[in-house]
C-alpha positions in Angstrom: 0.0 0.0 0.0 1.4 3.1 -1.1 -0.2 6.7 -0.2 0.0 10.3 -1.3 -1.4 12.7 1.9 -1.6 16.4 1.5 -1.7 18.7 4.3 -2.4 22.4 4.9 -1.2 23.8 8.2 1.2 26.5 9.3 4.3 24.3 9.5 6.0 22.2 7.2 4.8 18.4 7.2 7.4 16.6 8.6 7.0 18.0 11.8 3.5 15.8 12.6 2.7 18.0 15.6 -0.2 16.3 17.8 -3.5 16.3 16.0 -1.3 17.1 12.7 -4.3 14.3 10.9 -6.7 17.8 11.4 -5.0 19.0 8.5 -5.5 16.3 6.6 -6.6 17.9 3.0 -6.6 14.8 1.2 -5.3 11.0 1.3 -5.3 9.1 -1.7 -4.1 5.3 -1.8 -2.1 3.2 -4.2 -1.6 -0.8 -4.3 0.8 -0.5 -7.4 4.0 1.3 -6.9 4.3 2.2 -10.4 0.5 3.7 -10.7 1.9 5.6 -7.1 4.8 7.1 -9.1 2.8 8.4 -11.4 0.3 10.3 -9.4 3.5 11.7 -7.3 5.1 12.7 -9.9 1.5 14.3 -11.2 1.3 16.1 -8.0 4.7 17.3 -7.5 4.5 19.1 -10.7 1.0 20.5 -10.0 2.6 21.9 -6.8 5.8 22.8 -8.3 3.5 25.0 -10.7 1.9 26.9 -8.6 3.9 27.0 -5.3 7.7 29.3 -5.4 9.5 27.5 -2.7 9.8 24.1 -1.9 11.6 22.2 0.9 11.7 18.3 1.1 13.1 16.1 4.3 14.1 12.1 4.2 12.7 12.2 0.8 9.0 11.3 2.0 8.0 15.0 3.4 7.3 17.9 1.1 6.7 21.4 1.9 5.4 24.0 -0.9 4.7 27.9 0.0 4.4 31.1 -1.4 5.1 34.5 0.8 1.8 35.8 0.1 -0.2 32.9 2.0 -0.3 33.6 5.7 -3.0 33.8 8.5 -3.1 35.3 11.5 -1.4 33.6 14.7 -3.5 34.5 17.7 -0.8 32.6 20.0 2.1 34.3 18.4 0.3 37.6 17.5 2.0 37.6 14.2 1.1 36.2 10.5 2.0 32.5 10.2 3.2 30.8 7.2 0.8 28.0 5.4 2.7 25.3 4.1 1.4 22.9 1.6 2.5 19.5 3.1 3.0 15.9 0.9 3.6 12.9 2.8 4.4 10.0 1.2 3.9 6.4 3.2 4.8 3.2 1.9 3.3 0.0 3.7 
């Protein structure tokens, strides 16, 4: 089982803070590897379109921004980043 998950929070993916699932945009699933390559690659490029920067960690953890998407940080009393997040698990 092979999966593609995209996240939206205001910090990069691979940091899976407690209750991190809540910004769970989307999970798809994949039995065949190849068929899972395909849609990553797909959604890389999709990303890589529209999103300027891009950070990735361990090669499983993928982090697209841009400097105009923020939000307001109560907590922190400042804008916060929103990261685009792709996790990739393999089973």
């Amino acid at each position: 089982m092979f999966k593609i998950i995209y996240m939206k929070a205001d910090y990069e993916p691979w940091w899976q803070f407690d209750g991190w699932q809540d910004y769970i945009v989307s999970i798809e699933e994949f039995e065949a590897e190849e068929v899972f390559e395909n849609a990553l690659a797909e959604k890389l490029g999709q990303f890589r379109k529209k999103f300027p920067y891009e950070n990735i960690k361990n090669q499983k953890y993928y982090a697209f921004w841009t400097h105009e998407e923020r939000e307001y940080c109560e907590a922190c009393e400042d804008d916060a980043q929103i990261y685009h997040g792709i996790i990739i698990e393999k089973e």
